[in-house]
DONULO-250807 format. One record per residue (C-alpha): residue number from 1; x, y, z. Coordinates in nm, 4 decimals, padded with zeros to 6 digits, m for minus. Example, Ala and Ser with C-alpha at 12.3 -4.5 7.8 and 13.67 -1.06 7.14 Angstrom:
! residues 2
  resi         u         v         w
     1   01.2300  m00.4500   00.7800
     2   01.3670  m00.1060   00.7140
END
This chain:
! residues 503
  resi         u         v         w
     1   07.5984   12.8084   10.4691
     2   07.8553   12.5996   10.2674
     3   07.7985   12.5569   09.8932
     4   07.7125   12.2721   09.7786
     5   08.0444   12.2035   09.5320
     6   08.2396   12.3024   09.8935
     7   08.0230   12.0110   10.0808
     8   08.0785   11.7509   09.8298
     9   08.4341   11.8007   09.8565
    10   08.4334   11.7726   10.2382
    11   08.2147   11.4576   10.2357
    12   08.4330   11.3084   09.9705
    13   08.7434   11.4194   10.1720
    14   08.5649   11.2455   10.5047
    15   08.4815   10.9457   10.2504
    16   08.8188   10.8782   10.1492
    17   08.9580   10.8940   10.5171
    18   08.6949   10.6516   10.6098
    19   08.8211   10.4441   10.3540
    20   09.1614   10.4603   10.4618
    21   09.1539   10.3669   10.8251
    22   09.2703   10.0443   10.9808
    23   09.0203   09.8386   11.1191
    24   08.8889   09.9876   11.4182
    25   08.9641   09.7004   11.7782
    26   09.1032   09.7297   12.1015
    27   09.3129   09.5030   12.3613
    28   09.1234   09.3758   12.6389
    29   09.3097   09.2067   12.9288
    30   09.1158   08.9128   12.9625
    31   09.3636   08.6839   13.2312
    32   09.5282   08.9987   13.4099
    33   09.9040   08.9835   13.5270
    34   09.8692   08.9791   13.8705
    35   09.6149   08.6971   13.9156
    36   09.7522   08.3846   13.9364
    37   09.6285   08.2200   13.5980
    38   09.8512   08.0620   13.3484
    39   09.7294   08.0382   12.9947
    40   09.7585   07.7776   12.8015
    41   09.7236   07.5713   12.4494
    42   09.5849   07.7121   12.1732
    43   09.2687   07.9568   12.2573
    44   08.9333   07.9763   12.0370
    45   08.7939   08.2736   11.9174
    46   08.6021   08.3663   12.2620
    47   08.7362   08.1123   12.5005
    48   09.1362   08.0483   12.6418
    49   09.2846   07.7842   12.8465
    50   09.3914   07.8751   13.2136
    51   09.5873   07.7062   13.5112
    52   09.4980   07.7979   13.8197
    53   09.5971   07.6182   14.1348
    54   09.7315   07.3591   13.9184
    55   09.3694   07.3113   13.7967
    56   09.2544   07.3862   13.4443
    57   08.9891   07.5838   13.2961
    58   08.8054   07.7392   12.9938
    59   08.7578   08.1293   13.0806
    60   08.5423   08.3611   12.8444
    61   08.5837   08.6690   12.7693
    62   08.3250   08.8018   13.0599
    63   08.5982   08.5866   13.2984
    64   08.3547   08.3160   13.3308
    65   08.5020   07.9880   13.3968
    66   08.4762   07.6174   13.3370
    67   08.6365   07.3720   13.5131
    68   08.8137   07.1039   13.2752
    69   08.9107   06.7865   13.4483
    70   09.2416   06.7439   13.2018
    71   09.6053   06.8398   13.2258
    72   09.6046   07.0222   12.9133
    73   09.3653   07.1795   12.6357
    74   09.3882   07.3290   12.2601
    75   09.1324   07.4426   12.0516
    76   09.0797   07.2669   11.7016
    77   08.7773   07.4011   11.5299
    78   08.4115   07.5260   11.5997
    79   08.3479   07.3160   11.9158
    80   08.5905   07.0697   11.9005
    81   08.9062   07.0714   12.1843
    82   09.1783   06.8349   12.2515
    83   09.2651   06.7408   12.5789
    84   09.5364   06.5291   12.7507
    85   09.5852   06.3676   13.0988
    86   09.8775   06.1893   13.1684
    87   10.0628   06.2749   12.8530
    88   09.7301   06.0856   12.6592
    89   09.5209   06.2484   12.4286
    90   09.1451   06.2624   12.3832
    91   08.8542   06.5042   12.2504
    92   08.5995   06.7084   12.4019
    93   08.2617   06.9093   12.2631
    94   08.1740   07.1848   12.4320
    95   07.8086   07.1188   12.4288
    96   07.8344   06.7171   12.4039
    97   08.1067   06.6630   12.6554
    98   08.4003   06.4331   12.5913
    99   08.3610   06.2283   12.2694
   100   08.6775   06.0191   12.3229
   101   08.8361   05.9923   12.6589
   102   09.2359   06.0478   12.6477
   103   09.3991   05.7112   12.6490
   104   09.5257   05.7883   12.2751
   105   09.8938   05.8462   12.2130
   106   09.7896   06.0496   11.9115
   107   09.4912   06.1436   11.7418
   108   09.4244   06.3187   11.4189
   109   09.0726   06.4228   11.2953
   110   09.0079   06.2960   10.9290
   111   08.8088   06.6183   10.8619
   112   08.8623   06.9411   10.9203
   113   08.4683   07.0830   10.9178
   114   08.2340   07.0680   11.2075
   115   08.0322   06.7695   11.0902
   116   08.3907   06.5321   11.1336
   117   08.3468   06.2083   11.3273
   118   08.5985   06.0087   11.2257
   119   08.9771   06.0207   11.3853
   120   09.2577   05.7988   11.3115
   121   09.3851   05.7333   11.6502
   122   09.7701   05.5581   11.7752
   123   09.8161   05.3175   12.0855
   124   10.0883   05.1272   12.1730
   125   10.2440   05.2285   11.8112
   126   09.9066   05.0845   11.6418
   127   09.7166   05.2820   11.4510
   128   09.2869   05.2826   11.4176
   129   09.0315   05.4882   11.2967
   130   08.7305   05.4904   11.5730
   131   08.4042   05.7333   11.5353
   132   08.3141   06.0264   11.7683
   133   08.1883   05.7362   12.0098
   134   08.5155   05.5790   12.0069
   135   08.3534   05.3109   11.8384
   136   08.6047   05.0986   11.6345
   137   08.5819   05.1714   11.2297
   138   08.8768   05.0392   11.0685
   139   09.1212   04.7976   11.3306
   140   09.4668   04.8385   11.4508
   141   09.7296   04.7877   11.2411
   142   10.1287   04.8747   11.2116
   143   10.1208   05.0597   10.8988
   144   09.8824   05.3363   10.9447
   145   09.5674   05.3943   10.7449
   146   09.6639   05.6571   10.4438
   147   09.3856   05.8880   10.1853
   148   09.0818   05.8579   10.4693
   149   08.8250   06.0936   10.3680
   150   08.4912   06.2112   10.4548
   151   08.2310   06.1599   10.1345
   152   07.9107   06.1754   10.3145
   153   07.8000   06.2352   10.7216
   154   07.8013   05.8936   10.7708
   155   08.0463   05.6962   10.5299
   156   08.3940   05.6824   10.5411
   157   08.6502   05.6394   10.2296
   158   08.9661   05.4423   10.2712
   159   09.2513   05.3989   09.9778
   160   09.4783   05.0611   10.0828
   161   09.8125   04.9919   09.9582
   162   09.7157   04.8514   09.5999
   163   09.4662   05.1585   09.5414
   164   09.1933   04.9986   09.5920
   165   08.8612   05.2182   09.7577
   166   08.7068   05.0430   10.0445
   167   08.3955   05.2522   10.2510
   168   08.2495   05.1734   10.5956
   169   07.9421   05.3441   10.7634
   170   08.0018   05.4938   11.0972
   171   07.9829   05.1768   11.3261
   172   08.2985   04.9704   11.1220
   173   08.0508   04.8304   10.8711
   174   08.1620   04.7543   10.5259
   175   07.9288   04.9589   10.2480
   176   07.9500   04.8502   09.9251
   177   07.7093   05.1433   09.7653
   178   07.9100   05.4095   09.9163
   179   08.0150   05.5521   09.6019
   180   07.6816   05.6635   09.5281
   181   07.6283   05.8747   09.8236
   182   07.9415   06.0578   09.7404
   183   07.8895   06.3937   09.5974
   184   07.8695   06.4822   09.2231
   185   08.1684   06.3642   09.0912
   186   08.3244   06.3066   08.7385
   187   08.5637   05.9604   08.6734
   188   08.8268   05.9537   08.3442
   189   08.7911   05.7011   08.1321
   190   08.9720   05.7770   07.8898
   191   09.0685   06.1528   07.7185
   192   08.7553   06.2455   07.5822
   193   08.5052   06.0364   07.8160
   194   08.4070   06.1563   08.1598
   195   08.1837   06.0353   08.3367
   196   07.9411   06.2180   08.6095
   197   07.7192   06.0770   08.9053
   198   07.5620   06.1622   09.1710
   199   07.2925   06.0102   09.4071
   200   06.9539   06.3031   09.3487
   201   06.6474   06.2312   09.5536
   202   06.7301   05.8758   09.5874
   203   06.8289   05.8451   09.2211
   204   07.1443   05.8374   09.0685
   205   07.1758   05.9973   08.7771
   206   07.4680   05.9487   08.5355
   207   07.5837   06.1354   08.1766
   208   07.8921   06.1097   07.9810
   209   08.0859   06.3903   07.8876
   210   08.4135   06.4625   07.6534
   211   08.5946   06.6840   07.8967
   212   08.4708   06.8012   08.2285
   213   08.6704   07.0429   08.5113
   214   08.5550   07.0220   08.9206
   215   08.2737   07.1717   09.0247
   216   08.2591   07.5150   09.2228
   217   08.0405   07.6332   09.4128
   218   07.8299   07.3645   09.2781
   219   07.8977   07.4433   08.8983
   220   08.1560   07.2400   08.6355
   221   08.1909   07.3449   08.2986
   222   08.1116   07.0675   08.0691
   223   08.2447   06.9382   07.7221
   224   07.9244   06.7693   07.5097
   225   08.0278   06.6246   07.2350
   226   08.2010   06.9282   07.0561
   227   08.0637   07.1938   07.2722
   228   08.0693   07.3368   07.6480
   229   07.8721   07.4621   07.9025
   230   07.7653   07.4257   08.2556
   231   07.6277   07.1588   08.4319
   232   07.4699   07.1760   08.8079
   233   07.5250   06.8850   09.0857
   234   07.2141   06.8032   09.0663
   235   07.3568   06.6670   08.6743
   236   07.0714   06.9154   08.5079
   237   07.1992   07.2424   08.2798
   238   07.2884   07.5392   08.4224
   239   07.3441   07.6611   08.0539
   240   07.3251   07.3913   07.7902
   241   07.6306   07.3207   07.5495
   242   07.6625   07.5596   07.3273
   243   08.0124   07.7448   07.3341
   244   08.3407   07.6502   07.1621
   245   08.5297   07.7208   07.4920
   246   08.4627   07.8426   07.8791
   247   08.6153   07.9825   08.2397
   248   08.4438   07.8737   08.5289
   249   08.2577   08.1593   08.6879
   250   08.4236   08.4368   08.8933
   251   08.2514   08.5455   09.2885
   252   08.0835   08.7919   09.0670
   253   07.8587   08.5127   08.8794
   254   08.0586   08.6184   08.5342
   255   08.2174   08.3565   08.2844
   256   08.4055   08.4256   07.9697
   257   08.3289   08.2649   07.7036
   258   08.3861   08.1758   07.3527
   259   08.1298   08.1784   07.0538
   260   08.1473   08.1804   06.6592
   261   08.4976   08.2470   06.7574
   262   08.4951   08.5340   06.9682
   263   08.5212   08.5626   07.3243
   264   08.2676   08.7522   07.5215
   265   08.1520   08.7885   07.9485
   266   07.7955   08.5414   08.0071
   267   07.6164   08.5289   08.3229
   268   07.4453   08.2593   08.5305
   269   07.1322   08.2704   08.3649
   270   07.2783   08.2276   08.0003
   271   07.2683   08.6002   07.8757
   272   07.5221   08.8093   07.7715
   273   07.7260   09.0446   08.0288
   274   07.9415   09.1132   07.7321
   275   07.8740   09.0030   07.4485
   276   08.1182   08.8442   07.1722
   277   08.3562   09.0457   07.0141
   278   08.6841   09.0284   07.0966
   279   08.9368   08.8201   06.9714
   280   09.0779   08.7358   07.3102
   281   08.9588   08.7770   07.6353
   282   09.0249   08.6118   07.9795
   283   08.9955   08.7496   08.3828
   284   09.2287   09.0119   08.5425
   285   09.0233   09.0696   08.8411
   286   08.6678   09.1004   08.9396
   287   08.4835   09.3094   08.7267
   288   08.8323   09.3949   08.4434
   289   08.8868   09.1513   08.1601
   290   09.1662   09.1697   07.9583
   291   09.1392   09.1865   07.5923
   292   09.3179   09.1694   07.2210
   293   09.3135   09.3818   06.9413
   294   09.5309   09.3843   06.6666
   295   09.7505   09.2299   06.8701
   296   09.7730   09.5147   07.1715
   297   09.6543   09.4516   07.4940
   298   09.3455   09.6425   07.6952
   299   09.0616   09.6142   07.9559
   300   08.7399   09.6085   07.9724
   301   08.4947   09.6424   08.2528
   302   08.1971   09.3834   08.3348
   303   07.9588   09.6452   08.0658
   304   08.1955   09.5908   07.8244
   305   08.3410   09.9722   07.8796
   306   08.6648   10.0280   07.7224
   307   08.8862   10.0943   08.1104
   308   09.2442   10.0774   07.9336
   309   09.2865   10.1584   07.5550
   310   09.5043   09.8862   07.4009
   311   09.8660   09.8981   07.3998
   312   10.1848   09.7699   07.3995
   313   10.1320   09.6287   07.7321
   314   10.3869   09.3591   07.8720
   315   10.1011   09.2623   08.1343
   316   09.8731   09.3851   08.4117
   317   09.9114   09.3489   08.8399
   318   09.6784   09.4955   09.1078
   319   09.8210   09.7744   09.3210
   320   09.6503   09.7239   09.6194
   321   09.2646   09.7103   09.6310
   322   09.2017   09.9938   09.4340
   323   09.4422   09.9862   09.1375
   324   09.6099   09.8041   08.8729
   325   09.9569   09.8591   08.6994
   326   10.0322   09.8027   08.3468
   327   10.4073   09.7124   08.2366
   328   10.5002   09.9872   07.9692
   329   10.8938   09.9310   07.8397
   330   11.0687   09.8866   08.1632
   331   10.8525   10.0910   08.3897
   332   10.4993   10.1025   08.5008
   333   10.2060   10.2627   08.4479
   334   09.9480   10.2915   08.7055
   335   09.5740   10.3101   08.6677
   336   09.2771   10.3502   08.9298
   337   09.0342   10.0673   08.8630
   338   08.8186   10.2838   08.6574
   339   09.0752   10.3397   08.4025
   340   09.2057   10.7006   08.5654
   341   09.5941   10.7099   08.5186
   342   09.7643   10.8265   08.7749
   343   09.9852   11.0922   08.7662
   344   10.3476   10.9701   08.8703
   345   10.6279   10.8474   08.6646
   346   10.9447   10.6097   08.7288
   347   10.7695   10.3143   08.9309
   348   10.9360   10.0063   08.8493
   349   10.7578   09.7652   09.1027
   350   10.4267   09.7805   09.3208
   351   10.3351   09.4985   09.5913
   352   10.0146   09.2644   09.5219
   353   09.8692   09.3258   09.8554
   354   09.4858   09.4091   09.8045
   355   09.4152   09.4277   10.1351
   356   09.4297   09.8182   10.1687
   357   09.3798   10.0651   09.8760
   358   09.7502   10.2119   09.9901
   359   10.0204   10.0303   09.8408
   360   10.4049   09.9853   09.8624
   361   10.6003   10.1217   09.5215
   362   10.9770   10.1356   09.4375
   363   11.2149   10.3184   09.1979
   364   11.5346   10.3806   09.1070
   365   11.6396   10.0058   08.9881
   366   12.0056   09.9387   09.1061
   367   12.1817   09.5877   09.0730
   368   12.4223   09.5540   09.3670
   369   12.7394   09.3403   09.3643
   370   12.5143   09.0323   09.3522
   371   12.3330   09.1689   09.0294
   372   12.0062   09.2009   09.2685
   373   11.7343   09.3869   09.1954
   374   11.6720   09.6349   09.4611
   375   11.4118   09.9422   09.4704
   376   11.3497   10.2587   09.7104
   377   11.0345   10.1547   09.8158
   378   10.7473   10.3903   09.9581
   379   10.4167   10.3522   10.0368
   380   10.1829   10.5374   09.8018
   381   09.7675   10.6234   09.8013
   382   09.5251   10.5299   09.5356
   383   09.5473   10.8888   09.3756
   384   09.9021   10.9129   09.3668
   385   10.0765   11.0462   09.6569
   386   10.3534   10.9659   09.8387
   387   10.2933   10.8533   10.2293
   388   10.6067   10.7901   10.2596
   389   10.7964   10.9013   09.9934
   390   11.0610   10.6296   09.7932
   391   11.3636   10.6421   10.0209
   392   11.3384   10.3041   10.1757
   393   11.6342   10.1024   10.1004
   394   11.6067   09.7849   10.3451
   395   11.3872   09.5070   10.4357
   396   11.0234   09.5928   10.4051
   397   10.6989   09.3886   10.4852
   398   10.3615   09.4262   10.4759
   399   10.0418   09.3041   10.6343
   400   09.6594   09.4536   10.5856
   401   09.7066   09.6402   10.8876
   402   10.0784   09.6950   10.8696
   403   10.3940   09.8479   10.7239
   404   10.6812   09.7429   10.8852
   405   11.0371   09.9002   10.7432
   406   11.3904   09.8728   10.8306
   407   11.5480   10.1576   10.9734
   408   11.8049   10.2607   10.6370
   409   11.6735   10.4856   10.4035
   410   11.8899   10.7027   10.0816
   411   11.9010   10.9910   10.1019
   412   11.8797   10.9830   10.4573
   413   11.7444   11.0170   10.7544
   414   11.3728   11.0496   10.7588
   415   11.1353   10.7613   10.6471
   416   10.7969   10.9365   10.6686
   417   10.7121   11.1192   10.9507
   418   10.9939   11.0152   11.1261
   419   11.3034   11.1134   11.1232
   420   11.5775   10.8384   11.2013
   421   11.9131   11.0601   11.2916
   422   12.1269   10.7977   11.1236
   423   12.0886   10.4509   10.9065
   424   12.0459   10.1742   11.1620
   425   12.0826   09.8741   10.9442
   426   11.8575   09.5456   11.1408
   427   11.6334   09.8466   11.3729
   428   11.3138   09.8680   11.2266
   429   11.0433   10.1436   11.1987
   430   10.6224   10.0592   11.2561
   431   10.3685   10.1995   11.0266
   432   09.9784   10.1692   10.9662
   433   09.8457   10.1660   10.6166
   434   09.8060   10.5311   10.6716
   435   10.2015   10.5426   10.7506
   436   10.1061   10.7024   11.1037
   437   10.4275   10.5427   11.3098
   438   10.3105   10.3257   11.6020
   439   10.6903   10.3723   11.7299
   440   10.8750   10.6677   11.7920
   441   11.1883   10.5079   11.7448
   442   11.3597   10.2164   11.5379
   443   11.3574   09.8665   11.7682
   444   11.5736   09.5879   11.7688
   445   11.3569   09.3522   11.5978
   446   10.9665   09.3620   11.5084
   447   10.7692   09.0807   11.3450
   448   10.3497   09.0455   11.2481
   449   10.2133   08.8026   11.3904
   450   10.0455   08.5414   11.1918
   451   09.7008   08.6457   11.2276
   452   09.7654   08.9865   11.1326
   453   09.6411   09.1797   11.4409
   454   09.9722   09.2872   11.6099
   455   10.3418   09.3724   11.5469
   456   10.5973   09.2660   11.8212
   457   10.8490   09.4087   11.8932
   458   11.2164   09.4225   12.1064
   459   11.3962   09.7140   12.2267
   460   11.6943   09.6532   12.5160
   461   11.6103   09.3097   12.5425
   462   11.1965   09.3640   12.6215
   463   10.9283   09.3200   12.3996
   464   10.6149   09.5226   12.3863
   465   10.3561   09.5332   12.0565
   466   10.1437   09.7888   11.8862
   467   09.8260   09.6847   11.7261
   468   09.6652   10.0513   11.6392
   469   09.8292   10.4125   11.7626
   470   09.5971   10.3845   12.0287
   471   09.6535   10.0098   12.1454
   472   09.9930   09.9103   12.2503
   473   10.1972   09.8125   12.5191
   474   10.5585   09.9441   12.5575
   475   10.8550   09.7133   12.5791
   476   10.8962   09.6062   12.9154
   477   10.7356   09.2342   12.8967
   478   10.9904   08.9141   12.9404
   479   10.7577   08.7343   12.6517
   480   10.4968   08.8329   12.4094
   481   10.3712   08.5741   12.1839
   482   10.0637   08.4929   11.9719
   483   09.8069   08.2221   12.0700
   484   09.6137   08.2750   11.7603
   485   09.2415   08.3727   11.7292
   486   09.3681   08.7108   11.8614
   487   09.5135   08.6021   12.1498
   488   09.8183   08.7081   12.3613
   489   10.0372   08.5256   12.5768
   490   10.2091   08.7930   12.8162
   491   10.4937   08.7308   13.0400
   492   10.6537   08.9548   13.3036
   493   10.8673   08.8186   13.5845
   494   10.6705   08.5325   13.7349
   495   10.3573   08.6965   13.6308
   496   10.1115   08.5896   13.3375
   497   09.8694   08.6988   13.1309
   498   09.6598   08.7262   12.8465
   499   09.4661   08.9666   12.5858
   500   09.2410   08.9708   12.3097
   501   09.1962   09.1824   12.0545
   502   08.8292   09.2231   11.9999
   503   08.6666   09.4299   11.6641
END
């Protein structure tokens, strides 16, 4: 039987691994090379555009298809699609059908969200703004229609070209108490006189304040006469005035705050997380604060637990998602978030990704001929060691999933794992977080694509990707490209395809 200090260490050991790995996926070859269907536009999440037989269709990831009487397709959000026939543009539901048929030029939704259902729309050089009916709002004109916005689910705001605010309900109609259906809002009068409204119930309730910031997540911090607090949409007290200054609250529900002139951590329901005492305090990152005292520089945690002793500190950075650095002289220390120092010396730089709790790290400042600052960068683990140790020299990015390094290194030749025979300045080497190499060998060029999922790559003129060590396709595809959503556009010969990288 093992003992029970031996177990803990295994589990922790298994823990930390856990911790570490990439998120888990695989490709799935959802329009397969040798069937005759084209994909096109810009896919959704779960559906992608086809041609087949010069018709077009929405195919799901089971290969179910729609047919789609248009030439063309591209997703825009939730269930919203536009389409075009004959080099017009229109836009279709999924579950209601085709809102406006596609005799538009252009069209642009005014929202983003879901709820939208107003589009500025352009014929014959003209330009309108018609409802999800293609009902007529506001009429043609030469000069465009500029500030539209959204305030409610059925009125529409419009800003002309002498400022003036003009709304209309969803069938073109001029409504002159629009502005109280808009959200809670606060208008400058002057510099000490804001004032909020908002339509509650049926009511509108107003107050004056002396200073007043946005609201968040449905919270502003308020000035009342000479002191703040926090004031709900709904225009009653979150916490009634009664601080000499405020934050607004973190995603943790945490404020700081400043009382008989010190600063201290209060939570949503008015009581004390921390309570005053220092003589500075303001956010690092969820659950640190960093304080003052005596003029050195520290951090607390959200109990008010001493995490960093104050020092001479020229400021604070995260280090990935599990650690911070602290700028000591010219080099840096680094901490774990509870405080732990690390045990390595001569780091001059670590990247801001908090994606992954292994981060990139340099030393060894140089200054080139162009007085550049320049690092060996490596890729290092929340307790301190070297994944790949600090001999990168070249061009080095980073994703959440990804490492991707050129293939130059001092002293040379290995980069990690992987040993390079020679500097090949503009070849490039592919790592996970975990710096496992997802290629053997440098390639001519690799990039990550936008949504993070995959790295392409080139190598003699073909391009392949990698997306995990066990998902990838080698380097013998005319095109690989990104749709989006997780989507690949493949391309081999005369053949097409696509696939989807599903969690």
């Amino acid at each position: 039987m093992l003992k029970h200090g031996f177990s803990c260490l295994l589990f922790l050991m298994f823990a930390m691994t856990l911790r570490a790995q990439p998120p888990s996926g695989k490709l799935q070859w959802v329009v397969q090379l040798d069937n005759g269907q084209i994909p096109v536009g810009k896919p959704a999440p779960d559906l992608v555009a086809i041609k087949e037989n010069n018709r077009l269709y929405l195919l799901n990831l089971d290969g179910e298809k729609r047919p789609m009487s248009y030439d063309s397709i591209a997703h825009e959000n939730g269930l919203f699609w536009s389409v075009w026939k004959g080099g017009l543009q229109g836009i279709y539901h999924l579950e209601r059908g085709e809102l406006i048929p596609a005799v538009y030029e252009h069209i642009s939704p005014v929202s983003k969200h879901e709820t939208n259902w107003a589009y500025e729309v352009m014929k014959y050089g003209m330009t309108a703004v018609v409802n999800s009916e293609n009902k007529l709002v506001l009429p043609y004109t030469g000069r465009g229609y500029q500030s539209l916005a959204l305030v409610s689910d059925s009125i529409l705001e419009y800003f002309d070209l002498r400022k003036e605010v003009f709304y209309f309900s969803k069938n073109g109609n001029p409504v002159s108490v629009a502005r109280l259906q808009k959200g809670p809002d606060f208008q400058r009068i002057s510099a000490q006189q804001y004032v909020f409204s908002a339509l509650v119930n049926g009511t509108v309730r107003r107050d004056t304040f002396t200073a007043a910031e946005k609201f968040t997540d449905g919270i502003a911090p308020v000035k009342k006469d000479q002191s703040w607090g926090y004031l709900l949409a709904t225009g009653n007290w979150l916490i009634p005035p009664r601080f000499q200054a405020v934050l607004p609250f973190d995603e943790k529900g945490h404020a700081v705050v400043k009382e008989n002139d010190k600063y201290g951590v209060v939570r949503k329901d008015g009581s004390y997380l921390i309570r005053p005492g220092f003589q500075f305090l303001k956010p690092f990152t969820p659950g640190l604060f960093e304080f003052k005292e005596n003029g050195l520089t520290g951090l607390v945690d959200s109990l008010g637990k001493t995490i960093l002793t104050p020092g001479e500190y020229g400021g604070f950075s995260m280090a990935g998602e599990e650690c911070f650095t602290a700028k000591s002289g010219d080099s840096l220390l680094v901490f774990r978030n509870d405080g732990q120092l690390i045990p390595v010396s001569g780091l001059l730089w670590c990247s801001k990704t908090s994606d992954s709790p292994h981060f990139l790290a340099g030393q060894n400042l140089q200054a080139d001929r162009a007085k550049t600052r320049r690092f060996f960068k490596g890729l290092m683990t929340p307790e301190g060691k070297w994944l790949i140790p600090p001999v990168m020299t070249g061009i080095v990015t980073e994703s959440k999933k990804f490492v991707v390094a050129e293939a130059v290194a001092q002293p040379c030749c290995a980069i990690g794992p992987v040993n390079i025979g020679n500097n090949q300045p503009g070849k490039f080497l592919i790592f996970n977080r975990n710096a496992e190499p997802l290629v053997t060998t440098p390639v001519d060029a690799a990039s990550i694509s936008a949504d993070g999922y995959f790295v392409f790559f080139e190598q003699g003129g073909k391009s392949g990707l990698v997306a995990s060590p066990e998902e990838k396709l080698p380097a013998e595809f005319d095109e690989l490209k990104s749709m989006g959503n997780g989507w690949v556009f493949v391309k081999k010969g005369n053949r097409y395809g696509a696939l989807k990288w599903v969690e």
